[in-house]
MMTF fields as JSON, N, C-alpha, C and O atoms, coordinates in Angstrom:
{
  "mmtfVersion": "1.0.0",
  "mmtfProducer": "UNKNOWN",
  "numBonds": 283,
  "numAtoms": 284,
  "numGroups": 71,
  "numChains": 1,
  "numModels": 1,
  "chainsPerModel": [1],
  "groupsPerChain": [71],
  "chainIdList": ["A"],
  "bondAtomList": [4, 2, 8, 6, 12, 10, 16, 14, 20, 18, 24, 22, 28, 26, 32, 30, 36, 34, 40, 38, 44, 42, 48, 46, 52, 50, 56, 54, 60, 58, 64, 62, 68, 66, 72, 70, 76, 74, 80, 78, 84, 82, 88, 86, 92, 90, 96, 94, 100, 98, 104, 102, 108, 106, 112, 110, 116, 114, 120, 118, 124, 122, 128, 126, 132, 130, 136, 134, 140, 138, 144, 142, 148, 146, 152, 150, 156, 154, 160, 158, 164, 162, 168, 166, 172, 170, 176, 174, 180, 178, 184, 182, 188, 186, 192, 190, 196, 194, 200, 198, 204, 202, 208, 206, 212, 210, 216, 214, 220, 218, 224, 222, 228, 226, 232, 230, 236, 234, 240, 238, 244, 242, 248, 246, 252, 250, 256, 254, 260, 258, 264, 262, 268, 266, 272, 270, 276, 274, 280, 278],
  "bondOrderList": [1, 1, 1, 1, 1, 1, 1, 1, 1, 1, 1, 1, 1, 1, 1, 1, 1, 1, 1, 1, 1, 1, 1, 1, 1, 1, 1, 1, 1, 1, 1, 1, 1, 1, 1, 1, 1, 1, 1, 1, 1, 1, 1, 1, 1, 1, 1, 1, 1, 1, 1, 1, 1, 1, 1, 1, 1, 1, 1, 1, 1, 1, 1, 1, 1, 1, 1, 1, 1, 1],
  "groupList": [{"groupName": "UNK", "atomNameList": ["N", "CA", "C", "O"], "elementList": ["N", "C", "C", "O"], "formalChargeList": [0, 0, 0, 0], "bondAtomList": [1, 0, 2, 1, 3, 2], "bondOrderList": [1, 1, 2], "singleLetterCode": "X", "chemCompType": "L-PEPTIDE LINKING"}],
  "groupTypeList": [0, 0, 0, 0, 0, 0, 0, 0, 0, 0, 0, 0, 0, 0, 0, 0, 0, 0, 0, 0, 0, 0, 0, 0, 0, 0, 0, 0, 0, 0, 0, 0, 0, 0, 0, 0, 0, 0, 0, 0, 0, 0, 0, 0, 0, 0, 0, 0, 0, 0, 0, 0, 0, 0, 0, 0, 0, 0, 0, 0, 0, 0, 0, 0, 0, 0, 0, 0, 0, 0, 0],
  "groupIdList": [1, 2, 3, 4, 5, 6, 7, 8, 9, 10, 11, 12, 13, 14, 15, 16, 17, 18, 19, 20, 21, 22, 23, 24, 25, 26, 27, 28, 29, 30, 31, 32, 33, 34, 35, 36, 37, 38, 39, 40, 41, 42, 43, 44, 45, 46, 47, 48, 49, 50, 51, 52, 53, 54, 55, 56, 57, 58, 59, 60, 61, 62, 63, 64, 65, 66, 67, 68, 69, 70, 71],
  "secStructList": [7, 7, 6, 6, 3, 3, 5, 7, 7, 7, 1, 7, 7, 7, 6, 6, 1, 7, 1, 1, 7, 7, 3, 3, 3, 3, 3, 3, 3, 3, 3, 1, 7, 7, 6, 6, 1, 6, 6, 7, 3, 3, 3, 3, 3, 3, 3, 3, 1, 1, 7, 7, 7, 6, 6, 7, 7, 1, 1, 7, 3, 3, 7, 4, 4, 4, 7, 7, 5, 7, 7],
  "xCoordList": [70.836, 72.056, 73.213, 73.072, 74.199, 75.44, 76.648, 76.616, 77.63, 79.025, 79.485, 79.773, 79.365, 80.43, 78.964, 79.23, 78.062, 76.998, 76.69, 76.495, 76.711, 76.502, 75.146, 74.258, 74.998, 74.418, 73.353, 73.923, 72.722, 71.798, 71.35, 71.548, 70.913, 70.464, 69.037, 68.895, 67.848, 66.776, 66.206, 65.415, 66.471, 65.646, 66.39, 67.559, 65.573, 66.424, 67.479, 67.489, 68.173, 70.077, 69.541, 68.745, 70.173, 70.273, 70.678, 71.48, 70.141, 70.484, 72.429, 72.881, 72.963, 74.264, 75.035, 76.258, 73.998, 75.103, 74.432, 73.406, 75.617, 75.09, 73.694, 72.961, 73.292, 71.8, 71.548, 70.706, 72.481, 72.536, 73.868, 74.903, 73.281, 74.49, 74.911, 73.909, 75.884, 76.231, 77.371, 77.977, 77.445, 78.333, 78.25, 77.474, 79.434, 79.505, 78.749, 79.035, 78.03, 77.065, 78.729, 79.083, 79.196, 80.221, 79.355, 79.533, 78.459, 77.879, 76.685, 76.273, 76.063, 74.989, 76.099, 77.107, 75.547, 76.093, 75.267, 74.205, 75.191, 73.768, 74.557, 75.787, 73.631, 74.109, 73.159, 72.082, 73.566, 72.955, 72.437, 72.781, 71.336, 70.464, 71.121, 72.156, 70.328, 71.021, 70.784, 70.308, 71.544, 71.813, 70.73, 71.088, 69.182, 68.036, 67.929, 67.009, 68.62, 68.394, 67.86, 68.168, 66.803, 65.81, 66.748, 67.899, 66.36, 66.794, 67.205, 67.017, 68.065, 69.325, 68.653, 67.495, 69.353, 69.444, 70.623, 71.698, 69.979, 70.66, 70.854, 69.758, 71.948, 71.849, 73.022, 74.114, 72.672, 74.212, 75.037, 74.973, 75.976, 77.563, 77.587, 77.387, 77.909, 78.473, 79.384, 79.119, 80.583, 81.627, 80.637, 80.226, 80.402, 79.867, 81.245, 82.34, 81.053, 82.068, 82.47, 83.632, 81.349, 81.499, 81.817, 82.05, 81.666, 81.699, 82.288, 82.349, 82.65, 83.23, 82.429, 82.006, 81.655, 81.064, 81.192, 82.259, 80.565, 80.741, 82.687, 83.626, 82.503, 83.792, 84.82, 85.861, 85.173, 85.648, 85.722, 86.034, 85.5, 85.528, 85.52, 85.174, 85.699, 85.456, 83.985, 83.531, 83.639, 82.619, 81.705, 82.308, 80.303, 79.5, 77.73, 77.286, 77.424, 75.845, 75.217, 75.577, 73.776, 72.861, 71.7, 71.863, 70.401, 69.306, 69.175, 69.21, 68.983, 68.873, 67.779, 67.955, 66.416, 65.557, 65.329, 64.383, 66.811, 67.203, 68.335, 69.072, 68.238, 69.467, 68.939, 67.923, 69.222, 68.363, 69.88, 70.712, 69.685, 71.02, 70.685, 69.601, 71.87, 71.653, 71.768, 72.71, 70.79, 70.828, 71.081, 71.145],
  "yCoordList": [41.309, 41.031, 41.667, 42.832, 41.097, 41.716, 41.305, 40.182, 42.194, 42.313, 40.474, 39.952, 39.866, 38.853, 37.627, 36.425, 37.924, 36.823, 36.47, 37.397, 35.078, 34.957, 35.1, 34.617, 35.924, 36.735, 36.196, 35.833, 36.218, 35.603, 37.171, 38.171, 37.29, 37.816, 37.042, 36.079, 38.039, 37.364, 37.543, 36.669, 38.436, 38.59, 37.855, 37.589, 37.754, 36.46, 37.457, 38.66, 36.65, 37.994, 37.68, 36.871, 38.462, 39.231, 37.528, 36.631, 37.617, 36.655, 36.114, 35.102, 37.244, 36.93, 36.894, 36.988, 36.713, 36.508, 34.754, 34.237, 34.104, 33.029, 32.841, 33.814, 31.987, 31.347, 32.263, 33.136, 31.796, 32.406, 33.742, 33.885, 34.44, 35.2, 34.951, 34.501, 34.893, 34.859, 36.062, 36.665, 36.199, 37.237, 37.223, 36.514, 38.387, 38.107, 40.141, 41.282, 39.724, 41.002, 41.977, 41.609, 42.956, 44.352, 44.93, 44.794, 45.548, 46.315, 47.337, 46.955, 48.513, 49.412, 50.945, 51.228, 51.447, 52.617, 53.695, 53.33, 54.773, 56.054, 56.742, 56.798, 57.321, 58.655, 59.418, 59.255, 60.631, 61.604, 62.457, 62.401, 63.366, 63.343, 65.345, 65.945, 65.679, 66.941, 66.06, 64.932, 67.282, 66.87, 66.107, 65.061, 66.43, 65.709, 64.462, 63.795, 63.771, 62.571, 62.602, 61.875, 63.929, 64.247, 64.014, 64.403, 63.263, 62.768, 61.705, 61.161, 60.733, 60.189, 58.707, 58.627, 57.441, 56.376, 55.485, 55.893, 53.935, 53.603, 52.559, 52.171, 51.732, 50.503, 49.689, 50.141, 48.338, 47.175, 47.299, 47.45, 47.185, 46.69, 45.377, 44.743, 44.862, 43.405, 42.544, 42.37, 42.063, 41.479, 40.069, 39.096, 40.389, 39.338, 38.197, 38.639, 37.031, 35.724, 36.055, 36.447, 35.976, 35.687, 36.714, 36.776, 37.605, 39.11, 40.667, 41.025, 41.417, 42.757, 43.391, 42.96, 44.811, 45.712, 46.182, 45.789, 46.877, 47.713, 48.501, 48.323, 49.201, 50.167, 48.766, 49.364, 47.723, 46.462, 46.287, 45.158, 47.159, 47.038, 45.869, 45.266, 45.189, 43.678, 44.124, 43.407, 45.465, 45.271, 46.419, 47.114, 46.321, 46.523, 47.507, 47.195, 48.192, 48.402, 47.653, 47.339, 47.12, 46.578, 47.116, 47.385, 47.209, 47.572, 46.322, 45.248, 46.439, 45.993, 44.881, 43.811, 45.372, 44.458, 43.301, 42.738, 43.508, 42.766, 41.313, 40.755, 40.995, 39.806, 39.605, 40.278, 38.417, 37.754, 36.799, 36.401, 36.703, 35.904, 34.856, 34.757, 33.597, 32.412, 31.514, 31.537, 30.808, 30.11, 28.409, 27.69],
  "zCoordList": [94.983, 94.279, 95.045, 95.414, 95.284, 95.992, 94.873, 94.369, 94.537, 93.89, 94.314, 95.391, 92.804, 92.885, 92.401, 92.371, 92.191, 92.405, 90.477, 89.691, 90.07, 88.955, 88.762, 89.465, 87.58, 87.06, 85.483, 84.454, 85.53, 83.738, 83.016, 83.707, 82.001, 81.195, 80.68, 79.927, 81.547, 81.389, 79.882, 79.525, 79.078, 77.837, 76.358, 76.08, 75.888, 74.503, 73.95, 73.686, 73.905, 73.386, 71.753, 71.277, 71.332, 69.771, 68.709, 68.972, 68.045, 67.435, 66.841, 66.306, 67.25, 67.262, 68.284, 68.39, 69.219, 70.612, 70.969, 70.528, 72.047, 72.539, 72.86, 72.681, 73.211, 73.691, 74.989, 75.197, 75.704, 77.312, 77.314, 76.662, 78.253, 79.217, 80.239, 80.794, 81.115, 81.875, 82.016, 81.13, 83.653, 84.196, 85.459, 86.1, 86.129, 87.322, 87.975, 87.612, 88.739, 88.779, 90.054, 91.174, 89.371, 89.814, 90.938, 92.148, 90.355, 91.231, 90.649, 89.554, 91.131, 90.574, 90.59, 91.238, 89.86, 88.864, 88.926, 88.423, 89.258, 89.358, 88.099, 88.077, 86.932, 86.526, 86.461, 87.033, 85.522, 85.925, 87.274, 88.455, 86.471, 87.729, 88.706, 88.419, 89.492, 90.746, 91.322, 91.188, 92.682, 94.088, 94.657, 95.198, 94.676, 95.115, 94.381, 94.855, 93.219, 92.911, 91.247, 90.304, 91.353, 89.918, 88.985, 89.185, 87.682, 86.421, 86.371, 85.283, 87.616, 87.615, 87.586, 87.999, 87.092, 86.72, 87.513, 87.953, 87.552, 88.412, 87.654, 87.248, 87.156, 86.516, 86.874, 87.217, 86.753, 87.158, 86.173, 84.953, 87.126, 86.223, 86.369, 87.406, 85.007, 85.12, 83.956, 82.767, 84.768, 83.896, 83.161, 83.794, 81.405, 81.006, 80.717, 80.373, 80.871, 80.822, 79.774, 79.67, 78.335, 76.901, 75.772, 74.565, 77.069, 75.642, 76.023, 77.199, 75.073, 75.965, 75.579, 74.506, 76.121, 76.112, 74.885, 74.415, 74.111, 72.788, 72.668, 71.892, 73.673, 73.897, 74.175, 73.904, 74.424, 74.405, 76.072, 76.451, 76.963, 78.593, 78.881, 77.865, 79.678, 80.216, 81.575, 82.467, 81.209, 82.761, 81.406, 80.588, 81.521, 80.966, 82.04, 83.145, 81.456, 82.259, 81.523, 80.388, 82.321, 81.994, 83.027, 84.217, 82.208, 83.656, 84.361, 83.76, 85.949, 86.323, 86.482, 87.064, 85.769, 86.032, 84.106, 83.555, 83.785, 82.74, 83.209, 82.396, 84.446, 85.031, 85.545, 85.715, 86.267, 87.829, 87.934, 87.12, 89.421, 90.027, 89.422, 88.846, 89.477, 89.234, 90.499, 91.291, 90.563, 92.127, 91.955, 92.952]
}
């Protein structure tokens, strides 16, 4: 995945969201974690088309192995 690539939401969304997701995949995000890496998490950012993040953001985390590009 590289910044800018449309983006799906592979798992069935909540019964009050659309059928599908779509978005445009930002980029990956680390938190946490020390200096050696131990604790820390790595997950995508991505502007969804249809919806704003809880906090209303227009760019959102998601784990990564929850999207797959759209080809």
């Amino acid at each position: 995945m590289k910044p800018g690539d449309l983006v799906k939401h592979k798992c069935s969304p909540d019964s009050r969201e659309p059928a599908v997701q779509y978005g445009t995949f930002v980029g990956l995000r680390t938190f946490g974690g020390n200096t050696k890496g131990n604790g820390s998490y790595t997950c995508a950012e991505v502007m969804w088309h249809n919806k704003a993040a809880p906090n209303g953001d227009i760019v959102s985390t998601v784990q990564t192995n929850l999207i797959e590009v759209v080809q």
